[in-house]
PyMOL Python script that loads the backbone (N, CA, C, O; Angstrom):
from pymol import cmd

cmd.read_pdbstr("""\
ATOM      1  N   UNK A   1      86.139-241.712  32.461  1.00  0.00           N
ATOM      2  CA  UNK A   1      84.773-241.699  31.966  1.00  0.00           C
ATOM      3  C   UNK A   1      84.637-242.720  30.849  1.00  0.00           C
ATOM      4  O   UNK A   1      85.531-242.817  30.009  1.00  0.00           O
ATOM      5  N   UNK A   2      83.462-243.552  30.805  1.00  0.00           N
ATOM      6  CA  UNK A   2      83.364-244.285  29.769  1.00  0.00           C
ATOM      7  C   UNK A   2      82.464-243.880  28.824  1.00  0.00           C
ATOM      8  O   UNK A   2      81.356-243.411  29.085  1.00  0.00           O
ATOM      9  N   UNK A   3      82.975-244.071  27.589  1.00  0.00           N
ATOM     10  CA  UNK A   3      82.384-243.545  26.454  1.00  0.00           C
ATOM     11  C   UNK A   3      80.865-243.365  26.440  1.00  0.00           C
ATOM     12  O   UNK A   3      80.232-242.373  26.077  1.00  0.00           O
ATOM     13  N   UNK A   4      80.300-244.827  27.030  1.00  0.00           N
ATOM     14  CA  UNK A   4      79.273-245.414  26.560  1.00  0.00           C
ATOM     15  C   UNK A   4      78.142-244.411  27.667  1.00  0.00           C
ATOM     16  O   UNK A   4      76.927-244.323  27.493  1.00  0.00           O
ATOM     17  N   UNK A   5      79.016-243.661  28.913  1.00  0.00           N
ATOM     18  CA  UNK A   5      77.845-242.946  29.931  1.00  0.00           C
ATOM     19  C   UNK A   5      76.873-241.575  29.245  1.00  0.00           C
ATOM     20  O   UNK A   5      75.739-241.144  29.453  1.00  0.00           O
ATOM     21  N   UNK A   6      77.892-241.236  28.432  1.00  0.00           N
ATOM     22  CA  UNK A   6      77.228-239.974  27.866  1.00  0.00           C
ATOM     23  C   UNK A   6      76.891-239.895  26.309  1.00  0.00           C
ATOM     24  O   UNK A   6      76.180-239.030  25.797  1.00  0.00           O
ATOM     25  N   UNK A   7      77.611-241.093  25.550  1.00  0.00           N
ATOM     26  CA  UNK A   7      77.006-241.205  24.326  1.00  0.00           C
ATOM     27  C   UNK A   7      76.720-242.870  23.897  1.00  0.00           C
ATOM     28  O   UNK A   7      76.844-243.821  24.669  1.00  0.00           O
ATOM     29  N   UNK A   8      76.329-242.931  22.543  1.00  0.00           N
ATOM     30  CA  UNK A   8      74.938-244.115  22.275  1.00  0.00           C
ATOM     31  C   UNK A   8      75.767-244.477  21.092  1.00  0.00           C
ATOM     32  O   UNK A   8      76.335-243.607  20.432  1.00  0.00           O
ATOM     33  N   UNK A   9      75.848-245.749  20.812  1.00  0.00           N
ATOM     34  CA  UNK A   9      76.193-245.660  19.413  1.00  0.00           C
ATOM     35  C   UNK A   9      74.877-245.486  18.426  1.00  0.00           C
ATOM     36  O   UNK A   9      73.682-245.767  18.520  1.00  0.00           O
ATOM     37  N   UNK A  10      75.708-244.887  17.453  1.00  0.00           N
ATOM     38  CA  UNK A  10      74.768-244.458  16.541  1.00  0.00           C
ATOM     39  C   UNK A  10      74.853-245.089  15.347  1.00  0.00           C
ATOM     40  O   UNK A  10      73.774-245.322  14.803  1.00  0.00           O
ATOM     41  N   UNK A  11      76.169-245.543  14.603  1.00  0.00           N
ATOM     42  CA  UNK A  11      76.444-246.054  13.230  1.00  0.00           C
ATOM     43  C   UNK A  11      77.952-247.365  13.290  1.00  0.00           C
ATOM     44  O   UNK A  11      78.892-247.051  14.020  1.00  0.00           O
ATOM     45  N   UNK A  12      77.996-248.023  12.913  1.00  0.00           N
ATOM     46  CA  UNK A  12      79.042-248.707  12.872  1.00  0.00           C
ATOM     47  C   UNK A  12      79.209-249.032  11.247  1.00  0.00           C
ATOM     48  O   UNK A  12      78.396-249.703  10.611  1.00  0.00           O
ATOM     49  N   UNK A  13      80.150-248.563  10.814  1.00  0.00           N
ATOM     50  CA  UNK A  13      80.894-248.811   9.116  1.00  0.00           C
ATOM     51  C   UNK A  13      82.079-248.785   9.130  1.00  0.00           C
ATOM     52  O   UNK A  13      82.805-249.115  10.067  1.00  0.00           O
ATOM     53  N   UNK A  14      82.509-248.236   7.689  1.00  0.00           N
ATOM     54  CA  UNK A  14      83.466-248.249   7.302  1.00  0.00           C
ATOM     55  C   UNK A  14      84.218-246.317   8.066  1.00  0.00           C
ATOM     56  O   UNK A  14      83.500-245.416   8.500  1.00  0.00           O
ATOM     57  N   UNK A  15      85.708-246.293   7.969  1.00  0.00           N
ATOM     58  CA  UNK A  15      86.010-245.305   8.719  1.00  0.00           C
ATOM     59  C   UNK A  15      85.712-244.251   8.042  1.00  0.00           C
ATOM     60  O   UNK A  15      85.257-243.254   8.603  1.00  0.00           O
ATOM     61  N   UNK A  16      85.964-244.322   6.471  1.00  0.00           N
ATOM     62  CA  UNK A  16      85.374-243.053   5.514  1.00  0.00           C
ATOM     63  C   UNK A  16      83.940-242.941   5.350  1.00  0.00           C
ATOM     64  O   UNK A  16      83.573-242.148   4.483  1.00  0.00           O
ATOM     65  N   UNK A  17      83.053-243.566   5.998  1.00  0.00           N
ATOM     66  CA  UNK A  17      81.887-243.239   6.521  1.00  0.00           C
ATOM     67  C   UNK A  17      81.238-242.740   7.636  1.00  0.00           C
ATOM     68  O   UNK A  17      80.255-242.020   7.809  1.00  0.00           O
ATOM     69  N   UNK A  18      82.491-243.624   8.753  1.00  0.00           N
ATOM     70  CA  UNK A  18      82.243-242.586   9.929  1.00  0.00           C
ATOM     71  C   UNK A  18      82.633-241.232   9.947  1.00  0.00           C
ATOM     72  O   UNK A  18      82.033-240.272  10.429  1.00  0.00           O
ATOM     73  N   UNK A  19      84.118-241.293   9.140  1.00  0.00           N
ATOM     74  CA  UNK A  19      84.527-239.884   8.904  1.00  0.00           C
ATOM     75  C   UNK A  19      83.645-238.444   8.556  1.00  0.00           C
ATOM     76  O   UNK A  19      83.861-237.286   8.915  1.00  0.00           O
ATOM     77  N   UNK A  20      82.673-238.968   7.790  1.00  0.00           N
ATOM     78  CA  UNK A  20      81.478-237.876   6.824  1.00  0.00           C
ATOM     79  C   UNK A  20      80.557-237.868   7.745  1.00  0.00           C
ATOM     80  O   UNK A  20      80.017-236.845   8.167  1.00  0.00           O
ATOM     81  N   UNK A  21      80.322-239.011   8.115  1.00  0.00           N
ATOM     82  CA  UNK A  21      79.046-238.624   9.417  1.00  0.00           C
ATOM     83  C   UNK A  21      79.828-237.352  10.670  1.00  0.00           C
ATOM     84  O   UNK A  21      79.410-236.206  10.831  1.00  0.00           O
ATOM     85  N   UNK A  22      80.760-237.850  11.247  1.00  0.00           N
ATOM     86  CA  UNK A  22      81.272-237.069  11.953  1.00  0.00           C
ATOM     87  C   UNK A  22      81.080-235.343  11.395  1.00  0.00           C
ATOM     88  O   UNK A  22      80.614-234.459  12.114  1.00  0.00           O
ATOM     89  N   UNK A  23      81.437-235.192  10.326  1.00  0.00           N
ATOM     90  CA  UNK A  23      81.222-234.092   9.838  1.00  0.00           C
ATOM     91  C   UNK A  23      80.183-233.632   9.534  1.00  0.00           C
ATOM     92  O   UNK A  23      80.027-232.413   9.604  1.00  0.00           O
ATOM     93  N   UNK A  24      79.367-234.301   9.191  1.00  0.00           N
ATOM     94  CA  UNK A  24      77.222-233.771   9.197  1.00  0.00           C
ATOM     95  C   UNK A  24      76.806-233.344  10.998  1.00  0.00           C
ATOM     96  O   UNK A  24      76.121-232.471  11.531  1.00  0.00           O
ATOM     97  N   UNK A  25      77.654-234.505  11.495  1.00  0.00           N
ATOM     98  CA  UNK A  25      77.482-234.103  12.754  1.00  0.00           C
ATOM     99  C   UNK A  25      77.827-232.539  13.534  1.00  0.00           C
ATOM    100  O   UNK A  25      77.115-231.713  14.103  1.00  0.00           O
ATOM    101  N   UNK A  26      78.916-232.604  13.309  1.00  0.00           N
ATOM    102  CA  UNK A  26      79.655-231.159  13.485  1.00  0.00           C
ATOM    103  C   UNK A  26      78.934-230.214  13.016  1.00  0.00           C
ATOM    104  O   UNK A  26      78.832-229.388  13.923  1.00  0.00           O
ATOM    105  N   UNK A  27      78.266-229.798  11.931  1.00  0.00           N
ATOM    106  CA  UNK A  27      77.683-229.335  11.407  1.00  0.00           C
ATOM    107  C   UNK A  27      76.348-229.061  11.813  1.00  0.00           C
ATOM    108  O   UNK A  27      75.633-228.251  11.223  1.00  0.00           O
ATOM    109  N   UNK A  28      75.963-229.781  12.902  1.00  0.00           N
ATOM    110  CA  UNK A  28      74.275-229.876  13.877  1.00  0.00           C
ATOM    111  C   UNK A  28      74.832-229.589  15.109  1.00  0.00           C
ATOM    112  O   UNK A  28      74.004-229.203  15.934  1.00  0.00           O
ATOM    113  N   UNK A  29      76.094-229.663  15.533  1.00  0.00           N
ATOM    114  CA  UNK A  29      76.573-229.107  16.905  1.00  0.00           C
ATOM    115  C   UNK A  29      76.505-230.624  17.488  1.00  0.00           C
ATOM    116  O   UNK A  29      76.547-230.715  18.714  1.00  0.00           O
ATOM    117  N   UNK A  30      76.419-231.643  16.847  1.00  0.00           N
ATOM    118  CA  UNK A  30      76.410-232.775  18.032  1.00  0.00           C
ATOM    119  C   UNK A  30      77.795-233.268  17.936  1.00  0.00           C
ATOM    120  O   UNK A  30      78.253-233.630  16.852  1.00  0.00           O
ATOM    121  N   UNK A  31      78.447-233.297  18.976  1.00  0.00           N
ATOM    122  CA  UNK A  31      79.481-234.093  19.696  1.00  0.00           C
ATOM    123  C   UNK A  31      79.192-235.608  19.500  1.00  0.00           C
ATOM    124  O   UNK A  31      78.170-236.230  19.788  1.00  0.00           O
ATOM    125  N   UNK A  32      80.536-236.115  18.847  1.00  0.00           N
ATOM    126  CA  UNK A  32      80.412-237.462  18.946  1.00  0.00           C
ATOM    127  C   UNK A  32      81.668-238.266  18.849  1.00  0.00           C
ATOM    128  O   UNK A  32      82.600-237.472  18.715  1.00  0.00           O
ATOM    129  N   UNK A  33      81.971-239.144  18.855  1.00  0.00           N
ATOM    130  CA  UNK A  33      83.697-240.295  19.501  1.00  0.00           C
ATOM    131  C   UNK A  33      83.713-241.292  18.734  1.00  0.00           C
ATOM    132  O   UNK A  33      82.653-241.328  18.109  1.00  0.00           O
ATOM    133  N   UNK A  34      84.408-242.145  18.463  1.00  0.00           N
ATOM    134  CA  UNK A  34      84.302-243.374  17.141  1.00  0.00           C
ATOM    135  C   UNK A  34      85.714-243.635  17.820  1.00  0.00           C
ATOM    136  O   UNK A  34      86.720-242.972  18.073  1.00  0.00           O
ATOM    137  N   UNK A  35      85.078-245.517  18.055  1.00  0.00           N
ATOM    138  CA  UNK A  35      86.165-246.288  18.126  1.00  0.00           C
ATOM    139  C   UNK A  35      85.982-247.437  17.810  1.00  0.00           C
ATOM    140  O   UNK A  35      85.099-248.270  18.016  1.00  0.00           O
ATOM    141  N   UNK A  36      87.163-247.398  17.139  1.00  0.00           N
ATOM    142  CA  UNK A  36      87.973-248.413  16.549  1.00  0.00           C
ATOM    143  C   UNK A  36      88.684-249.636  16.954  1.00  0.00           C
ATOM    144  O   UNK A  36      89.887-249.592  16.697  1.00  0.00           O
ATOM    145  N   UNK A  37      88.265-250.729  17.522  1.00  0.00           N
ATOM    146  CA  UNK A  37      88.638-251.913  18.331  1.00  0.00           C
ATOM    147  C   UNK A  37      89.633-252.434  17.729  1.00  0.00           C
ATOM    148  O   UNK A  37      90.732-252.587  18.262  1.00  0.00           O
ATOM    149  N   UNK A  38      89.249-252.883  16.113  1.00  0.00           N
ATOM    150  CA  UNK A  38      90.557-253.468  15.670  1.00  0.00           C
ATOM    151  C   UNK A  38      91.429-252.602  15.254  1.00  0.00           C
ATOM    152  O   UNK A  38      92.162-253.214  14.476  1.00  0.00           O
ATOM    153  N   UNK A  39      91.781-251.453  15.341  1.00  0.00           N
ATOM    154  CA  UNK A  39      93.260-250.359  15.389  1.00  0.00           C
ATOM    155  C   UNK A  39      93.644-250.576  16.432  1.00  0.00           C
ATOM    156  O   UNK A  39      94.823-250.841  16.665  1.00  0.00           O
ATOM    157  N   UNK A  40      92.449-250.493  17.573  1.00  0.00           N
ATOM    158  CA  UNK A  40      93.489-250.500  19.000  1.00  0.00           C
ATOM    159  C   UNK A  40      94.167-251.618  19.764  1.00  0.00           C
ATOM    160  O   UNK A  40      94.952-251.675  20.711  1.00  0.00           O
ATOM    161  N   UNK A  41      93.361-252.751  18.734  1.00  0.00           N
ATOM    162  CA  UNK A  41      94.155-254.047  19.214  1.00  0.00           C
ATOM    163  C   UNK A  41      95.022-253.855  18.463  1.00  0.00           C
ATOM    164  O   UNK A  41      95.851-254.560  19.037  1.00  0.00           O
ATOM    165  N   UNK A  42      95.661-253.385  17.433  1.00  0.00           N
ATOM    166  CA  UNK A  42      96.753-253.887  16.433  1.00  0.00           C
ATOM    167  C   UNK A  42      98.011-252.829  17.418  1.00  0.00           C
ATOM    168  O   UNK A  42      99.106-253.314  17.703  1.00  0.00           O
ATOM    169  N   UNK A  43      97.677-251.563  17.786  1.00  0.00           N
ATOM    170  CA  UNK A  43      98.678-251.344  18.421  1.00  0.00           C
ATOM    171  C   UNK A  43      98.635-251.612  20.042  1.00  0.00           C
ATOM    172  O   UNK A  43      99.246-250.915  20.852  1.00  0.00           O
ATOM    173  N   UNK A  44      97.879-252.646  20.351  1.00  0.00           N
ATOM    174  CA  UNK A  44      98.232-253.015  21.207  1.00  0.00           C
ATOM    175  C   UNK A  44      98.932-254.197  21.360  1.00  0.00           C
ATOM    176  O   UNK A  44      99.222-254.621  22.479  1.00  0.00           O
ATOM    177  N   UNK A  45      99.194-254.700  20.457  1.00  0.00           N
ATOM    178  CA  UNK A  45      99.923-256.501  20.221  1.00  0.00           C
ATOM    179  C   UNK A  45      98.757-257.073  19.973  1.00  0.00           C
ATOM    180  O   UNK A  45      99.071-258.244  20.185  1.00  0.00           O
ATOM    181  N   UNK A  46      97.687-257.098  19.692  1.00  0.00           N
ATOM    182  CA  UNK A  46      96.699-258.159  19.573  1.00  0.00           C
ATOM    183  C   UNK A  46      95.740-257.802  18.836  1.00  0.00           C
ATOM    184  O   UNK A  46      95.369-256.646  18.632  1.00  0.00           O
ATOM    185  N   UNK A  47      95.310-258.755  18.417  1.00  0.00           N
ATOM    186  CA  UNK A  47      93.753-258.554  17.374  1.00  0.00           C
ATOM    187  C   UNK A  47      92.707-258.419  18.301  1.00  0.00           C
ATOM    188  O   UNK A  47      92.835-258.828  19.455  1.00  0.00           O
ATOM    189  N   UNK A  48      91.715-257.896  17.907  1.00  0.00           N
ATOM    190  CA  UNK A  48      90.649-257.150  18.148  1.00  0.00           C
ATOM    191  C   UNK A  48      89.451-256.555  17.208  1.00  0.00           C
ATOM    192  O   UNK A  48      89.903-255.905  16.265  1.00  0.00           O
ATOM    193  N   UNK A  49      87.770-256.645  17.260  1.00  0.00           N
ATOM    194  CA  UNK A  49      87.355-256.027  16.222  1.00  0.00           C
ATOM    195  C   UNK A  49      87.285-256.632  14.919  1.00  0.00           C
ATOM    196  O   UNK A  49      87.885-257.685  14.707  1.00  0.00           O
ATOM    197  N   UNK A  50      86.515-255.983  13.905  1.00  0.00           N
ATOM    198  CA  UNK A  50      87.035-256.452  12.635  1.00  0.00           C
ATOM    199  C   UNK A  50      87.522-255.201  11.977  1.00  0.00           C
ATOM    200  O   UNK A  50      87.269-254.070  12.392  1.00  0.00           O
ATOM    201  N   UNK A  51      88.451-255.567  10.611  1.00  0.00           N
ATOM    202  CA  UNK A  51      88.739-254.674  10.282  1.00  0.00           C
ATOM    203  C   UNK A  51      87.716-253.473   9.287  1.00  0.00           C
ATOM    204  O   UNK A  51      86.655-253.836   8.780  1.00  0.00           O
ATOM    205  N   UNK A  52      88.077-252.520   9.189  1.00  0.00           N
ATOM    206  CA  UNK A  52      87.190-251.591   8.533  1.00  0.00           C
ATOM    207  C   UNK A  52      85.492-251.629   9.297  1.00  0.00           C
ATOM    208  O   UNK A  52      84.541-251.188   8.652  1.00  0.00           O
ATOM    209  N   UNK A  53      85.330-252.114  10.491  1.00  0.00           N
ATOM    210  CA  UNK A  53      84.280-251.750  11.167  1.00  0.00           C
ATOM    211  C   UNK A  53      84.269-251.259  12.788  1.00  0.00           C
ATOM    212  O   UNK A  53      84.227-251.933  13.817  1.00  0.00           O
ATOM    213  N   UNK A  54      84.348-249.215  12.491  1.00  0.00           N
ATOM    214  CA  UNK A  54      84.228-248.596  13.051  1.00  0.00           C
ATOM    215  C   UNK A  54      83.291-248.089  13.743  1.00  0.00           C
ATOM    216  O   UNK A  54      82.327-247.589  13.163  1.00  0.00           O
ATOM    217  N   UNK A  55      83.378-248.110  15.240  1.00  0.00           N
ATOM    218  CA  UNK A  55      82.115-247.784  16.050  1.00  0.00           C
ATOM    219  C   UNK A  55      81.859-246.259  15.778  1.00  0.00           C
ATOM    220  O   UNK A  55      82.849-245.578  16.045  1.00  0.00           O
ATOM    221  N   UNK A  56      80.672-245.484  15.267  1.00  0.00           N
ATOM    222  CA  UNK A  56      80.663-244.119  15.988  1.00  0.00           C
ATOM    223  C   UNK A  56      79.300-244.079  16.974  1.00  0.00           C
ATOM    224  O   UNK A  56      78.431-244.951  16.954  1.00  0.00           O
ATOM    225  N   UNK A  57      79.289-242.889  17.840  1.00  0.00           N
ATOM    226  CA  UNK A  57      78.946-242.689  19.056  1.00  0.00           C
ATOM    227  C   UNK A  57      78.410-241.436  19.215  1.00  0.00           C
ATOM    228  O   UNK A  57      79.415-240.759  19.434  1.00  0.00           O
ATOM    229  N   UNK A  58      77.307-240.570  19.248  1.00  0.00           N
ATOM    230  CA  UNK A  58      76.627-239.681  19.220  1.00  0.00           C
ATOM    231  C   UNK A  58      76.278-239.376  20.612  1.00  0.00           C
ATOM    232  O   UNK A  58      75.667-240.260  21.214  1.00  0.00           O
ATOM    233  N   UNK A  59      76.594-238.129  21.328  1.00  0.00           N
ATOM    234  CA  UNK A  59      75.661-237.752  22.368  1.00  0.00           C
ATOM    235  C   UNK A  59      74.573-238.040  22.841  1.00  0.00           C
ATOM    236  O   UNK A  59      73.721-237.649  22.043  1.00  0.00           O
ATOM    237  N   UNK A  60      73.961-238.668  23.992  1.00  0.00           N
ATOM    238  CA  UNK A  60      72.567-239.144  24.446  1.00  0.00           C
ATOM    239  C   UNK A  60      71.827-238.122  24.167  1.00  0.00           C
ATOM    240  O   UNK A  60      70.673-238.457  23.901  1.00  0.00           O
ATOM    241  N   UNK A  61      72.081-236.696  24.107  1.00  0.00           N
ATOM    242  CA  UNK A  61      71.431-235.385  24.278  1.00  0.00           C
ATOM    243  C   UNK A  61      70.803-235.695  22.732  1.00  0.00           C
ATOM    244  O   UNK A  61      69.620-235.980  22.550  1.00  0.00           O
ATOM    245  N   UNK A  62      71.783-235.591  21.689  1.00  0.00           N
ATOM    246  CA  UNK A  62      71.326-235.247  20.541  1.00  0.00           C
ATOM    247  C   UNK A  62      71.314-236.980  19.632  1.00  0.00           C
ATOM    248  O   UNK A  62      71.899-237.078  18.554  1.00  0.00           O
ATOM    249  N   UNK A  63      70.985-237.532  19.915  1.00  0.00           N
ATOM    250  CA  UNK A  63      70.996-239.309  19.631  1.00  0.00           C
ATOM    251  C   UNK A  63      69.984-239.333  18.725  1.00  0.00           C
ATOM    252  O   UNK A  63      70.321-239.688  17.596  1.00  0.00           O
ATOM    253  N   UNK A  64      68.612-239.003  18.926  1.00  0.00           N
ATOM    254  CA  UNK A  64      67.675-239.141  18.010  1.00  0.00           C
ATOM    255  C   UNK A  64      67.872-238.096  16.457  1.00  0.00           C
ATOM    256  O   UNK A  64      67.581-238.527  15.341  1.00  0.00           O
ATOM    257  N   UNK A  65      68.368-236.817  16.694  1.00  0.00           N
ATOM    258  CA  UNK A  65      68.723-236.307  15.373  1.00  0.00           C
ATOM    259  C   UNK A  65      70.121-236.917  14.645  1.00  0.00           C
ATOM    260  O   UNK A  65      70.146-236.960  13.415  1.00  0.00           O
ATOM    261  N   UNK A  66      70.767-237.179  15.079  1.00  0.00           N
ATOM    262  CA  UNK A  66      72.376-238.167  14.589  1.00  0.00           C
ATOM    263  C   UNK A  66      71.813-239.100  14.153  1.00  0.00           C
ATOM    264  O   UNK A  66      72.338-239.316  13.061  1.00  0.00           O
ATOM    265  N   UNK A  67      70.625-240.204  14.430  1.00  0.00           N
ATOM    266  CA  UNK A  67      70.214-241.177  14.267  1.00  0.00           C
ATOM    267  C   UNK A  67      69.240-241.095  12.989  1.00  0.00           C
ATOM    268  O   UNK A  67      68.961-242.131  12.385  1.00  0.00           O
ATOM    269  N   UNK A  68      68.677-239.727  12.545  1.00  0.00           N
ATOM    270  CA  UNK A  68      68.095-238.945  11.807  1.00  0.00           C
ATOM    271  C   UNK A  68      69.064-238.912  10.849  1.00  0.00           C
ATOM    272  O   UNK A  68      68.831-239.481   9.782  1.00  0.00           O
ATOM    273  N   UNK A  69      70.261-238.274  11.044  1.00  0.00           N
ATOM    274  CA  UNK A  69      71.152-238.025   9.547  1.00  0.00           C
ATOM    275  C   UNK A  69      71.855-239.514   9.390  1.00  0.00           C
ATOM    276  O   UNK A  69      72.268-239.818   8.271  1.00  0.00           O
ATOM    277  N   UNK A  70      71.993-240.400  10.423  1.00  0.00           N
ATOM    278  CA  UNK A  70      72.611-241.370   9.591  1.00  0.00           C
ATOM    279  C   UNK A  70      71.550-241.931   8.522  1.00  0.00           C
ATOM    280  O   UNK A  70      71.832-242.099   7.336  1.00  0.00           O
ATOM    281  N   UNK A  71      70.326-242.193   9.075  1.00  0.00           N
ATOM    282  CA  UNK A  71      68.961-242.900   8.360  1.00  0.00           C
ATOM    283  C   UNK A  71      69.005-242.027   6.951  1.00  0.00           C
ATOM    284  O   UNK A  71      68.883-242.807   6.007  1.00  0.00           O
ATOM    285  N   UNK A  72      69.099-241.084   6.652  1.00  0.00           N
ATOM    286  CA  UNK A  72      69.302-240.272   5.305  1.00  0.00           C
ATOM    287  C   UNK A  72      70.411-240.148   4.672  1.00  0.00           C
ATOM    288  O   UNK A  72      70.341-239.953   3.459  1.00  0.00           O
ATOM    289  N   UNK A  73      71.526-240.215   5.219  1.00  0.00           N
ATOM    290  CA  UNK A  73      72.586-240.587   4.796  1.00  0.00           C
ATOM    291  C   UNK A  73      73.073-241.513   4.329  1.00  0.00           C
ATOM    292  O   UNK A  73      73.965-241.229   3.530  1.00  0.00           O
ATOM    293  N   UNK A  74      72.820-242.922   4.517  1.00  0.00           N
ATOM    294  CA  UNK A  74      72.592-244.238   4.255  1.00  0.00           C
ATOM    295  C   UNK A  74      71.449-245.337   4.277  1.00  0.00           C
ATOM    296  O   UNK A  74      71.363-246.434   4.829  1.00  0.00           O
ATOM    297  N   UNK A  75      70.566-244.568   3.418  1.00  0.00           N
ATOM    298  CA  UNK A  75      69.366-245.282   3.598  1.00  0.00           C
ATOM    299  C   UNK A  75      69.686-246.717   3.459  1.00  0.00           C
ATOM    300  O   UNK A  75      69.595-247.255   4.562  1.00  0.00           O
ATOM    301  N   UNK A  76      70.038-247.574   2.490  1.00  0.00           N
ATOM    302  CA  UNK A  76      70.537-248.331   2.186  1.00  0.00           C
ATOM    303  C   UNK A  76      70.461-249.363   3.181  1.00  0.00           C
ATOM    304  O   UNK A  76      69.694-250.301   3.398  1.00  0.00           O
ATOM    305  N   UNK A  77      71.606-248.850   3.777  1.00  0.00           N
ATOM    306  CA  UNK A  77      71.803-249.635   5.065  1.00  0.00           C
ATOM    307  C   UNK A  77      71.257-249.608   6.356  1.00  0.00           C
ATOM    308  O   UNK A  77      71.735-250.064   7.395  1.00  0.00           O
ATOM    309  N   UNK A  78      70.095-248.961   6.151  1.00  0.00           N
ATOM    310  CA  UNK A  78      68.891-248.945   7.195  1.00  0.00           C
ATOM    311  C   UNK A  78      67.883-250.115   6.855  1.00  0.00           C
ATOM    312  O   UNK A  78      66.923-250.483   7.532  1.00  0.00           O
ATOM    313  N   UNK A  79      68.304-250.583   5.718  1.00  0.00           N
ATOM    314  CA  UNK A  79      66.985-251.386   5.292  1.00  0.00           C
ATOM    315  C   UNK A  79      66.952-253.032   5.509  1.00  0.00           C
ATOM    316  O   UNK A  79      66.036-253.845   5.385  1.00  0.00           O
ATOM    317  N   UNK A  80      68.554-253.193   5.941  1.00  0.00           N
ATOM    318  CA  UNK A  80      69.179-254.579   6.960  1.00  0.00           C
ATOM    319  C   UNK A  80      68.028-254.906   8.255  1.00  0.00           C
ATOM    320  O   UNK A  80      67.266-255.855   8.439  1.00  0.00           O
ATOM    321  N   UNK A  81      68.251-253.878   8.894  1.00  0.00           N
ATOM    322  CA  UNK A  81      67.848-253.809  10.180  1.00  0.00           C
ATOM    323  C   UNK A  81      66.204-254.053  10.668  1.00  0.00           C
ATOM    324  O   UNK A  81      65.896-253.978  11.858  1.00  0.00           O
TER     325      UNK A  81
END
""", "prot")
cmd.dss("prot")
cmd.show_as("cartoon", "prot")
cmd.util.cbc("prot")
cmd.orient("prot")
């Protein structure tokens, strides 16, 4: 199964940011996956990714409320976009 069929990305940062989101998440019942390109190139022999920018990935089901706590969670960095 690929990640991308059943969930959306939702946030890409740093990992101690995805980390806390993950946990607001948990906390709303939404299921969600975070990956990491440049970890998995490093143990794969190769570069990949950049470092300290972690994908996370929210359920299609619950995408618009995840997308909700990141926007309050980091306003900040909503204001790039």
């Amino acid at each position: 199964m690929d990640i991308e069929e059943n969930f959306k990305r939702v946030y890409t940062g740093s990992e101690v940011n995805v980390q806390y989101l993950q946990e607001l998440f948990e906390k709303e019942n939404i299921s969600s996956r975070v990956r990491n390109d440049f970890d998995s190139g490093l143990r794969a022999g190769f570069g990949g990714g950049l470092p300290g920018q972690v994908l996370l990935f929210a359920d299609s089901e619950h995408f618009e409320k995840a997308r909700k706590i990141v926007e309050e969670t980091f306003p900040e960095e909503n204001e790039k976009e």
